[in-house]
C-alpha positions as a Markdown table, in Angstrom:
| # | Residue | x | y | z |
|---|---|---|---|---|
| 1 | Unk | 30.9 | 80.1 | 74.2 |
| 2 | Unk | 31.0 | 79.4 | 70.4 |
| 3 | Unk | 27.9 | 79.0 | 68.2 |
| 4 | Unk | 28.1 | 76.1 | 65.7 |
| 5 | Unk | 27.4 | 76.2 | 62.5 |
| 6 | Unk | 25.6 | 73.7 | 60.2 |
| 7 | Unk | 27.5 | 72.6 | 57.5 |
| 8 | Unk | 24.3 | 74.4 | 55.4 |
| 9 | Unk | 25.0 | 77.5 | 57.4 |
| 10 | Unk | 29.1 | 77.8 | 56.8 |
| 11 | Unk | 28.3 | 77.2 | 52.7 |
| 12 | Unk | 25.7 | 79.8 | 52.7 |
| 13 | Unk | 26.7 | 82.8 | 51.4 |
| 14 | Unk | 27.2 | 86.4 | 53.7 |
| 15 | Unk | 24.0 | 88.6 | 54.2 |
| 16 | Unk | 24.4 | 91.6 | 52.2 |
| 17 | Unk | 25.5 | 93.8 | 54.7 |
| 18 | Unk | 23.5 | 96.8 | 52.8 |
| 19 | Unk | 20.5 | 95.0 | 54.1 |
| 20 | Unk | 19.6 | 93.8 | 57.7 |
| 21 | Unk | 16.9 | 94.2 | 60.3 |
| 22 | Unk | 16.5 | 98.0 | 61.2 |
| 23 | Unk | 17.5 | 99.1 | 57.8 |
| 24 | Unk | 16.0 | 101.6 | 56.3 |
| 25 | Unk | 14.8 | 100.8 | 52.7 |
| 26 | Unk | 13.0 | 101.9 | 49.3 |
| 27 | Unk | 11.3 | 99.0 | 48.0 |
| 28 | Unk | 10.2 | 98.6 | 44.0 |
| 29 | Unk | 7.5 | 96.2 | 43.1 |
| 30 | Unk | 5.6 | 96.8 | 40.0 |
| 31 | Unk | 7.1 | 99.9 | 38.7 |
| 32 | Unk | 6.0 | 101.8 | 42.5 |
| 33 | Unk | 8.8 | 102.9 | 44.6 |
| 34 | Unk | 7.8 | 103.0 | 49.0 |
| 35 | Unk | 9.9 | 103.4 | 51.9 |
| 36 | Unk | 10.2 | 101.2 | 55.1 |
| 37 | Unk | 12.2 | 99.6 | 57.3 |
| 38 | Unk | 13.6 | 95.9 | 57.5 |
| 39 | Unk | 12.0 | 94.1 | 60.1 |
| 40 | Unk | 12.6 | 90.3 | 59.5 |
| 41 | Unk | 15.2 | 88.5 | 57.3 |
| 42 | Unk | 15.0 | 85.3 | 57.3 |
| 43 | Unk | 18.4 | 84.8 | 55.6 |
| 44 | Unk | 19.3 | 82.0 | 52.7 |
| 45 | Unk | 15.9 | 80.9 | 51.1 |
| 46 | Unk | 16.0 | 77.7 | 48.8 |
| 47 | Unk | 15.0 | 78.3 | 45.7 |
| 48 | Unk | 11.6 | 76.5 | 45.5 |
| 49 | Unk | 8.5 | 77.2 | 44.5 |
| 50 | Unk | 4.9 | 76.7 | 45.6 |
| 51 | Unk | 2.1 | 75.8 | 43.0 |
| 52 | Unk | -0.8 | 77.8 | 44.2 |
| 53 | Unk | -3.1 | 76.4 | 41.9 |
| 54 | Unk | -4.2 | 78.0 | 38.3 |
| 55 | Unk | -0.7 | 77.8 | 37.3 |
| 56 | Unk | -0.2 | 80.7 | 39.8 |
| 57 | Unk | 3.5 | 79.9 | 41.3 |
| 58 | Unk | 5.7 | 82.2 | 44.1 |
| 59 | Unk | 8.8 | 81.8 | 46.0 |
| 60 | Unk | 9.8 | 82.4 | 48.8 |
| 61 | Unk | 11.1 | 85.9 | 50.2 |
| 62 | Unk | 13.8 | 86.9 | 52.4 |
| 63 | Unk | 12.9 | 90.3 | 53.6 |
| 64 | Unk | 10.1 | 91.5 | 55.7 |
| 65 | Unk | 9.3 | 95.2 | 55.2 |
| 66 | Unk | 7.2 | 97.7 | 57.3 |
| 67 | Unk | 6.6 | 100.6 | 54.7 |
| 68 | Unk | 5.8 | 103.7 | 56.1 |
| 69 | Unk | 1.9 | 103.6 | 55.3 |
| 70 | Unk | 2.1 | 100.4 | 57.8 |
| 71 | Unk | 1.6 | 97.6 | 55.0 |
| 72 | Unk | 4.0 | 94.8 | 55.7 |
| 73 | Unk | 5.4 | 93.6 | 52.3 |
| 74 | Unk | 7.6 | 90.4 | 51.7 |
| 75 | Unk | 10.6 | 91.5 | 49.0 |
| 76 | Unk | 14.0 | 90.0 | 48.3 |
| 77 | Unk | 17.2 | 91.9 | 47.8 |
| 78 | Unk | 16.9 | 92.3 | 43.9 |
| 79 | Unk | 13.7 | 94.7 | 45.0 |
| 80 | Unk | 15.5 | 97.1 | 48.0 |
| 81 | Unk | 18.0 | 99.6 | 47.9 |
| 82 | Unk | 18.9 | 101.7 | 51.2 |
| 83 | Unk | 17.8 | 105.2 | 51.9 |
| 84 | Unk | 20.4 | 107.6 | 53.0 |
């Protein structure tokens, strides 16, 4: 049986293939450096953003990591890089 696409889907670009669910990761945010693992990626994210109020504005993330001291942080790929 084949899966069909959206026409969204096919003009999506590939996953890194560095990065998918189970990988494990070092993740950078605000000059600190932790390890986890990948445990959700939620693939192509537009690229929107959300007013919060007080000018405070975020976008959305595509990869949710389980660091190693059990916090569950929200990154995108610009933030990870794979431990050996």
């Amino acid at each position: 049986m084949r899966n069909k696409q959206s026409a969204a889907e096919k003009d999506a670009p590939a996953a890194s293939d560095a990065f998918s669910v189970g990988t494990a990761v070092s993740v950078t945010a605000d000059d600190n450096t932790r390890e986890g693992t990948i445990v959700e990626d939620f693939g192509v994210l537009p690229e929107a953003t959300v007013d919060l109020g007080d000018g405070l504005q975020v976008s959305p993330k595509r990869f949710a990591v389980l660091l190693n001291d059990g916090s569950l942080v929200f990154v995108n790929d610009d933030s990870l890089k794979t431990v050996a």
